[in-house]
C-alpha positions in Angstrom: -31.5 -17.7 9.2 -33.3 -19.7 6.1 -36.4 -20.8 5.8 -36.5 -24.1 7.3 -36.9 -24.3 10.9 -33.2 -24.2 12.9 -33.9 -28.1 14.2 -34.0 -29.4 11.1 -30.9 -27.4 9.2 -28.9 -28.3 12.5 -30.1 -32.4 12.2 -29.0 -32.2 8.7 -25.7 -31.0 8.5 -25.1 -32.7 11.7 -26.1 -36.0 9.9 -24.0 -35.0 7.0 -20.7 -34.4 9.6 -21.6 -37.9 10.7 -21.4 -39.6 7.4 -18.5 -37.8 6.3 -16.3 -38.8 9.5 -17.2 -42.4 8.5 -16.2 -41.9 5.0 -13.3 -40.4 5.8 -12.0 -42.7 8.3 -13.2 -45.9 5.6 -10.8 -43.9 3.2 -7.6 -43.7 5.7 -7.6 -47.0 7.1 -8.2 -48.7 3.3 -5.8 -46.2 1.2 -8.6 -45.4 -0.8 -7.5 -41.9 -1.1 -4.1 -42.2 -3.5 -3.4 -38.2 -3.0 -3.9 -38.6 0.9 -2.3 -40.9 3.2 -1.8 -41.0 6.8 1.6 -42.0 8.3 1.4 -43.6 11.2 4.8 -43.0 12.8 4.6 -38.9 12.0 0.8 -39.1 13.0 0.8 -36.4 10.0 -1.3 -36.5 6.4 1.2 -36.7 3.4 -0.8 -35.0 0.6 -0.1 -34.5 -3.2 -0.3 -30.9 -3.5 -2.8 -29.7 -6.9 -1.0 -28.8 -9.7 -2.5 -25.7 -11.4 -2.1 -26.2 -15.4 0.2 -23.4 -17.2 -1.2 -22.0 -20.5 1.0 -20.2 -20.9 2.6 -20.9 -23.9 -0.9 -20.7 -25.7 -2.2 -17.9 -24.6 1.0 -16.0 -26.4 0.7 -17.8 -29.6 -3.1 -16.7 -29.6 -2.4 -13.3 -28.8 0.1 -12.5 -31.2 -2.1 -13.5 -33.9 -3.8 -9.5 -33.1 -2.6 -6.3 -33.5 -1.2 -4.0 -31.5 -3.9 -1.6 -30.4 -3.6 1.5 -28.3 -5.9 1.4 -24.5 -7.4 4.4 -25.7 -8.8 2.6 -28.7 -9.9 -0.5 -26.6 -11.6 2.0 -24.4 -13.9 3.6 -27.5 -14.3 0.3 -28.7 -15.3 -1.1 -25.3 -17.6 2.5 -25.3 -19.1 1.8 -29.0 -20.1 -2.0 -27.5 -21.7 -1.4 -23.6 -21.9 2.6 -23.6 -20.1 2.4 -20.2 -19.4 5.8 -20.9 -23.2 7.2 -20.5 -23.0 6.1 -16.1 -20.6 9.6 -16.1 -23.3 12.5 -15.3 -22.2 15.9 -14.1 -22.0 17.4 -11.1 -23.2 20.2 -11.9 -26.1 21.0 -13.7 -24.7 23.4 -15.6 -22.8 20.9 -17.5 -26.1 18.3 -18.1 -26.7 20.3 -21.4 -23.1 19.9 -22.7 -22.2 17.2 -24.7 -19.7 15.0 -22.7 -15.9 14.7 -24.3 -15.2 11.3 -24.4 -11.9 11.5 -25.9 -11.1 13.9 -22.7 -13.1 11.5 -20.3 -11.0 8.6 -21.6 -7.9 10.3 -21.1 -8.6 11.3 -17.3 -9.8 7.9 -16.4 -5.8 6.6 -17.5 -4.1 9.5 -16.1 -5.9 8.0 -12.5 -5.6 4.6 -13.4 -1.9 4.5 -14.5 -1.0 7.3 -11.7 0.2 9.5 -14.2 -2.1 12.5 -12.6 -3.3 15.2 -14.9 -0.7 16.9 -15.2 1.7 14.6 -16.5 -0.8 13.2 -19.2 -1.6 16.3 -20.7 2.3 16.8 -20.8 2.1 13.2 -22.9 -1.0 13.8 -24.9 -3.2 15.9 -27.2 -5.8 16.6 -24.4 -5.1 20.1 -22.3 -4.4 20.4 -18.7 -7.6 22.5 -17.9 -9.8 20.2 -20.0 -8.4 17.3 -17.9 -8.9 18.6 -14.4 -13.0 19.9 -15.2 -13.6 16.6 -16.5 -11.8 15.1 -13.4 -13.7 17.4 -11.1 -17.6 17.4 -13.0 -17.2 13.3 -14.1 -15.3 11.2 -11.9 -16.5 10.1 -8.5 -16.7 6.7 -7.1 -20.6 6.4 -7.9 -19.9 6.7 -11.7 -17.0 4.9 -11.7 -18.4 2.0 -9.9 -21.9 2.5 -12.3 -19.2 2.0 -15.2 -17.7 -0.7 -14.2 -21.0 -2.3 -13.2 -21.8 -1.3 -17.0 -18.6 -3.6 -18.5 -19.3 -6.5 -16.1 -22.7 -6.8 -17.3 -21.8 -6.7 -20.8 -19.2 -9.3 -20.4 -22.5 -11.6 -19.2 -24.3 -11.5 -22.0 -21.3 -12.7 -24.0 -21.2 -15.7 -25.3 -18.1 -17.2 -24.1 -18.9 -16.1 -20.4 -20.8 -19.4 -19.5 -18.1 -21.6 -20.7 -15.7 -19.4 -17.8 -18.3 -21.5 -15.2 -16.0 -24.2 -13.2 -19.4 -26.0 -12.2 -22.5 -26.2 -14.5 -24.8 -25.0 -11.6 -22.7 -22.5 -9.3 -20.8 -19.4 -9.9 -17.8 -19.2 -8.2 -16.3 -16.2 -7.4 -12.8 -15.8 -5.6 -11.8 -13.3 -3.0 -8.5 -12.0 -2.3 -6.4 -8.9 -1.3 -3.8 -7.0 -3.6 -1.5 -4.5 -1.7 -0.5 -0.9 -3.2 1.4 1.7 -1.6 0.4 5.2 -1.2 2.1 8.0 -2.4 0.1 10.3 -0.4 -0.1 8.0 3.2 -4.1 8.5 4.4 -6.1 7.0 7.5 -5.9 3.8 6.1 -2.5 3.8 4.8 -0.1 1.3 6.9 3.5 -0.5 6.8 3.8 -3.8 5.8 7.4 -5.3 6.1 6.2 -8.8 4.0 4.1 -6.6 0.7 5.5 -2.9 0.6 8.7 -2.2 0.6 9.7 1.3 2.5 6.3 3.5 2.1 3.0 2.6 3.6 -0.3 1.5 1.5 -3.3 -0.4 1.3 -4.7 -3.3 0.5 -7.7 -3.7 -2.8 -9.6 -6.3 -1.8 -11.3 -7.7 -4.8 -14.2 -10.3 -5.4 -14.2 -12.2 -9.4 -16.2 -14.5 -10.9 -15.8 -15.4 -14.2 -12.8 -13.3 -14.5 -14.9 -10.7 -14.2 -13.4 -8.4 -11.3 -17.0 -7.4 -10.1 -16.3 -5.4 -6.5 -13.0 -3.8 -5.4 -12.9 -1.7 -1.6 -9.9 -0.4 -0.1 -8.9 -1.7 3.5 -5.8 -0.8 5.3 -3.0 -3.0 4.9 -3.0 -4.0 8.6 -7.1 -5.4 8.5 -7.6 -8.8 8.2 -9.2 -9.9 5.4 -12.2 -12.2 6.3 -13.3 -9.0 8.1 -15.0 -8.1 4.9 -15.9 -11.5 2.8 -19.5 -10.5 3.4 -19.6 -7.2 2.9 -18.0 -7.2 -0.7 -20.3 -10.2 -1.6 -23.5 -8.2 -0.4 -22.6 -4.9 -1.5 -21.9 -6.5 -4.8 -24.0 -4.3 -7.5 -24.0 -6.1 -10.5 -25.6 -8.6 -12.5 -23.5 -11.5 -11.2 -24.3 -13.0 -8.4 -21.8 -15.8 -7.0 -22.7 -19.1 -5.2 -19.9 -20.3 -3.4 -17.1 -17.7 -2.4 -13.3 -19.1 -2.5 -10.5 -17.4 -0.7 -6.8 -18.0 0.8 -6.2 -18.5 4.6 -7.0 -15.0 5.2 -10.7 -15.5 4.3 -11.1 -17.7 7.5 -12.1 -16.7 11.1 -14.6 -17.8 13.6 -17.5 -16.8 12.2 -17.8 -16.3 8.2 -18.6 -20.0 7.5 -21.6 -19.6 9.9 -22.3 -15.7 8.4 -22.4 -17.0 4.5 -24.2 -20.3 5.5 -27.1 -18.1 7.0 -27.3 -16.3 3.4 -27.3 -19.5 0.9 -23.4 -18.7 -0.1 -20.5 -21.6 0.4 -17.7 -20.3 1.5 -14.9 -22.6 0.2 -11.1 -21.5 1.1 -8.1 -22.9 -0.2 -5.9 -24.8 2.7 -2.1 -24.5 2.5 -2.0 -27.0 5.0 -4.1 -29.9 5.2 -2.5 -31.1 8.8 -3.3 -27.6 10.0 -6.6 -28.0 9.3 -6.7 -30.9 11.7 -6.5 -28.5 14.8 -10.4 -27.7 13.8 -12.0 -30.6 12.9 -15.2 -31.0 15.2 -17.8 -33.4 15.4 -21.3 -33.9 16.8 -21.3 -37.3 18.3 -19.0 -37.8 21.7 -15.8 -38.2 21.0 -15.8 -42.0 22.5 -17.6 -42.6 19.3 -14.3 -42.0 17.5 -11.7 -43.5 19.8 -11.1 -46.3 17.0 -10.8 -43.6 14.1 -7.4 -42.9 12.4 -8.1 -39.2 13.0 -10.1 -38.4 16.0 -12.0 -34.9 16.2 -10.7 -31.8 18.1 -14.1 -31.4 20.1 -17.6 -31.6 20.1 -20.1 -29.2 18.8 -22.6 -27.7 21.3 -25.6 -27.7 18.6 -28.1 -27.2 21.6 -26.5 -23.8 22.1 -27.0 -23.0 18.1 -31.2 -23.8 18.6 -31.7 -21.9 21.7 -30.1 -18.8 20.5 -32.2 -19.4 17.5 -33.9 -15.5 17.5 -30.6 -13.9 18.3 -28.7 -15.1 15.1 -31.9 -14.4 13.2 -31.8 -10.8 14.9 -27.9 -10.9 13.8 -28.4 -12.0 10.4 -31.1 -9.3 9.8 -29.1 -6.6 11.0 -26.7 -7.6 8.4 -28.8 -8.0 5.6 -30.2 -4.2 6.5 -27.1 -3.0 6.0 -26.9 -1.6 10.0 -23.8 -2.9 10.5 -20.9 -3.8 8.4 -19.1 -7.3 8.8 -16.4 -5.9 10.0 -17.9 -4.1 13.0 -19.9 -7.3 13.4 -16.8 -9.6 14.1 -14.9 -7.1 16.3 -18.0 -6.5 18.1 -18.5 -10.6 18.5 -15.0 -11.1 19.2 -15.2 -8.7 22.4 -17.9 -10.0 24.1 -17.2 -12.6 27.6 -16.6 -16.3 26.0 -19.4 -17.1 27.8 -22.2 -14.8 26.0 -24.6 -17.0 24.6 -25.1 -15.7 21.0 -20.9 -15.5 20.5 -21.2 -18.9 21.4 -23.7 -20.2 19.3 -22.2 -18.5 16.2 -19.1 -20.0 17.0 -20.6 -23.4 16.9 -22.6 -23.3 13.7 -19.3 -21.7 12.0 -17.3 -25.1 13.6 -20.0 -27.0 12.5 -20.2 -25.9 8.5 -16.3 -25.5 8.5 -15.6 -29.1 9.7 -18.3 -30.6 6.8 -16.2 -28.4 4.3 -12.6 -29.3 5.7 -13.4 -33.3 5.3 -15.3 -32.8 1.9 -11.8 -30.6 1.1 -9.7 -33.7 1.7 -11.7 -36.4 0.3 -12.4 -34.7 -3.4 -9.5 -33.6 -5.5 -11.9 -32.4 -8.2 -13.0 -29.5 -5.0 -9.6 -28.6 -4.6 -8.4 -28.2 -8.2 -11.8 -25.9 -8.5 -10.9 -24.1 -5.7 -7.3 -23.8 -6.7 -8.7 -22.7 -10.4 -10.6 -20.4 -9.1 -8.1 -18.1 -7.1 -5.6 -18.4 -9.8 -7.7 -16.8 -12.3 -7.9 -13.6 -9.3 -4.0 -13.7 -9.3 -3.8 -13.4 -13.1 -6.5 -10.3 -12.7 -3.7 -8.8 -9.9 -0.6 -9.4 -12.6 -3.1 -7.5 -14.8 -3.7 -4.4 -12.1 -0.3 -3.9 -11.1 1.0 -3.9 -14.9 -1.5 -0.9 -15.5 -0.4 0.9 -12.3 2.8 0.4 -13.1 2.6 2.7 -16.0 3.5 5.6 -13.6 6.2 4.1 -12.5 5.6 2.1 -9.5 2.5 -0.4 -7.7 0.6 2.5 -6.3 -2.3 4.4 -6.2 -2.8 8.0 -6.9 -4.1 10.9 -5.5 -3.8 12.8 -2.2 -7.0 12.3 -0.2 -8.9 8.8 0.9 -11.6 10.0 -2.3 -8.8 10.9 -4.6 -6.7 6.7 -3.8 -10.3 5.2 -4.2 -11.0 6.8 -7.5 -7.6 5.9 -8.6 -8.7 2.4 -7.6 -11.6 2.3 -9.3 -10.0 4.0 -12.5 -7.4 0.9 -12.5 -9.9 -1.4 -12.5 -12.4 -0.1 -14.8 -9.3 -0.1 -17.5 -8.9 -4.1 -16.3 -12.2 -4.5 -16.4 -12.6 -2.9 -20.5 -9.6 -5.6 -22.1 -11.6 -8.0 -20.7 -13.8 -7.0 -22.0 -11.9 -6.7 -25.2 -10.7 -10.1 -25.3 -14.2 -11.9 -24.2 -15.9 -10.2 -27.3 -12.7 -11.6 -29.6 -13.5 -15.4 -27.7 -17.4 -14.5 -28.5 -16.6 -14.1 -32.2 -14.9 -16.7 -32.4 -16.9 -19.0 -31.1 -20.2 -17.5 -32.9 -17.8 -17.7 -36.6 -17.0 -22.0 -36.0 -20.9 -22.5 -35.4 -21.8 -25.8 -33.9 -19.4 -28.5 -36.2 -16.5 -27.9 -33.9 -18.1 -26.8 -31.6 -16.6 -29.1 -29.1 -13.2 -29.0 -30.3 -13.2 -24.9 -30.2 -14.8 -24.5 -26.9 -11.7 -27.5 -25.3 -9.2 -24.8 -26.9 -11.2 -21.3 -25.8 -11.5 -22.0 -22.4 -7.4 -22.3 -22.3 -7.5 -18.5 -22.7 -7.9 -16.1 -20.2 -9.4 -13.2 -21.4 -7.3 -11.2 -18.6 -4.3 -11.0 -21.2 -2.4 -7.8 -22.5 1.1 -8.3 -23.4 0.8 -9.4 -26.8 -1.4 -6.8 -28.4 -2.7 -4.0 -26.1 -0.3 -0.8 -25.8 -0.1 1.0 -22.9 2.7 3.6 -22.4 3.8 6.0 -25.0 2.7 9.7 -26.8 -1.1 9.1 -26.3 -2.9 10.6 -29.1 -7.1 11.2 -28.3 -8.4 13.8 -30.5 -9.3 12.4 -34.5 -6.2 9.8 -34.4 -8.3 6.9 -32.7 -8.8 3.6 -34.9 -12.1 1.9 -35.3 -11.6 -1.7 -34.1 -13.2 -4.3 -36.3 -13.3 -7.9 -34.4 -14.4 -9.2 -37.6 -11.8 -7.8 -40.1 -9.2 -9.1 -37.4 -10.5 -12.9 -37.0 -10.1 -13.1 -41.1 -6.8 -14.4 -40.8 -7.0 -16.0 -37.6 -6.1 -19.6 -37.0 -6.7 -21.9 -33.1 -3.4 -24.1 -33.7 -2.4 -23.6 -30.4 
């Protein structure tokens, strides 16, 4: 587990379980909490439910200010600024000593990403059928793709607009959550889905953000449950970025990922729907005659003896996980079919209870967590808007390609085009922010962080004749902010 020994991590967040019950309870019975009351005929909490802020209306009349630009000519431009392009290295050796065709490059990473295919975007560019397929076959593969993209989310780091993205001065958050696409081609992982997809079957890209930065993306099947893989896509994470706390929806919960993260130093801090849901798990440590005089009383005890004696299992667990042996997934399932009364399932169990109850209360108490939270996995449903419009270009929400390799480079391809007008937009924020200097600085930085840099309907072009060879325009930032104005 961490560093300090297991008796004194288990004595201090059972300490901190103890003092939140009390605070909690104090809260109820006084009406200290004006968002959160208890009725006492229903037995049920009445919440106020957080109400995210809509900017909207700004973000248009900021966007609008820019010209329309073609995604081929963000691409060169994001190119010209991070050299994303340089992670794509033949296959073939062959090929090391020819000089790489960007202009043909760009154009097969949208024909995957739009699900146009090669075909049809050579019939609806300047860029040949055969050039397209050798520089599909020789360039694109999931390692260079995911190189590239690691590339762009770097970049956008070292901007300076990225740490005024932060929702807290000294974590990163990052926000987890599933987008469902169908399959044109149905593979292995390809399922139905009567409540997402509508006739065909798909899958589901699961995709960690921080910073609206979309940093990891893997495929699951649409059936797979998606706290299976909250771990995996925060440790397999290859870039720069490295979040702190890890927020979610309902699907990022089971019995063990609060225990799992807490072992590794992450918070894992979900978003409840329901707060008298929530109820149904509320543990403590102390006997439960200790809380026979509280408005809400605890669920159960925790059996903290169980999480100390099976103190070199977990570690054994927790190792095994950070060697990469076993994947999350496998892990759970594995945990989840052993005989309730195996030891080490049990002991996970009760840490997982024990971190999840000292979240749940802190949840209810603080509205400034849960409008944080609720931020947070807004900004990944803006990013989704953002994914599906670019898929879309083909014609429908779906991924391209006939094998599993093929839909995962398609995935990738999407979101590397996501990932580059981000980029776009957070070097137009940067210079803007660099250009007003430090007298307004306050002023200018209240209005910048109202835009999102995941934006594209104002003044990015996707569809149309695309044109790749000599036609592309050189994008200066600095000639567009000359008649820019922040009125908004």
């Amino acid at each position: 587990m961490l560093e300090r020994s297991i008796e004194k991590q288990v004595d201090e967040l059972t300490k901190t379980l103890n003092k939140l019950w009390i605070e909690f309870n104090d809260n109820l019975k006084h009406n200290k909490l004006k968002y959160l009351q208890y009725d006492d005929k229903k037995q049920k909490l009445r919440q106020k439910k957080v109400k995210a802020s809509n900017n909207e209306r700004q973000q248009k009349k900021f966007y609008k200010q820019f010209p329309f630009r073609d995604i081929s000519d963000v691409l060169h431009f994001v190119d010209n600024s991070c050299n994303f392009l340089s992670a794509f290295t033949p296959l073939q050796q062959r090929h090391s000593k020819q000089e790489l065709n960007k202009n043909s490059l760009v154009a097969t990473i949208l024909a995957q990403a739009f699900n146009y295919g090669n075909y049809k975007m050579s019939q609806t560019s300047d860029i040949s059928y055969r050039s397209l397929e050798t520089i599909s076959q020789q360039y694109l593969r999931l390692e260079t793709l995911k190189a590239a993209n690691d590339k762009i989310s770097n970049a956008i780091s070292n901007l300076t607009i990225f740490p005024h993205y932060s929702l807290d001065l000294a974590l990163i958050y990052g926000s987890l959550d599933g987008q469902k696409y169908e399959l044109d081609t149905p593979n292995i992982k390809a399922r139905f889905s009567q409540k997402y997809l509508r006739e065909g079957q798909g899958v589901s890209a699961y995709t960690m953000m921080a910073n609206h930065v979309p940093l990891q993306c893997e495929l699951i099947g649409a059936h797979e449950h998606e706290s299976y893989y909250v771990f995996d896509i925060w440790y397999n994470n290859t870039s720069d970025i490295v979040p702190d706390v890890l927020t979610g929806d309902m699907h990022s919960i089971n019995k063990a990922n609060f225990a799992i993260l807490y072992c590794f130093g992450v918070q894992l801090q979900p978003r409840f729907t329901s707060f008298n849901d929530q109820l149904k798990n509320l543990y403590c440590s102390n006997s439960l005659g200790s809380y026979s005089n509280y408005v809400i009383k605890p669920v159960g005890q925790t059996n903290t003896k169980i999480i100390i004696e099976q103190k070199n299992s977990m570690d054994q667990l927790v190792a095994t996980l950070g060697l990469k042996e076993i994947t999350q997934a496998n892990l759970i399932k594995k945990l989840c079919h052993l005989p309730p009364e195996t030891a080490l399932r049990k002991a996970v169990f009760e840490l997982d209870k024990l971190v999840r109850s000292i979240y749940t209360l802190e949840y209810m108490m603080d509205p400034q967590l849960q409008k944080t939270v609720h931020k947070s996995q807004n900004r990944l449903e803006s990013y989704h808007q953002l994914r599906a419009a670019i898929a879309k270009i083909g014609g429908k929400k779906e991924l391209y390609g006939k094998t599993d390799i093929d839909v995962e480079i398609s995935n990738e391809c999407n979101r590397l085009v996501a990932n580059a007008i981000i980029y776009y937009n957070s070097v137009i924020l940067s210079a803007i922010l660099e250009k007003y200097g430090d007298s307004n600085n306050k002023k200018i930085l209240a209005k910048l962080k109202k835009i999102s840099p995941v934006a594209w309907h104002y003044h990015i072009h996707f569809s149309g004749q695309y044109t790749f060879q000599n036609a592309s325009q050189v994008i200066d930032i600095n000639e567009m902010l000359k008649n820019i104005t922040l009125n908004i």
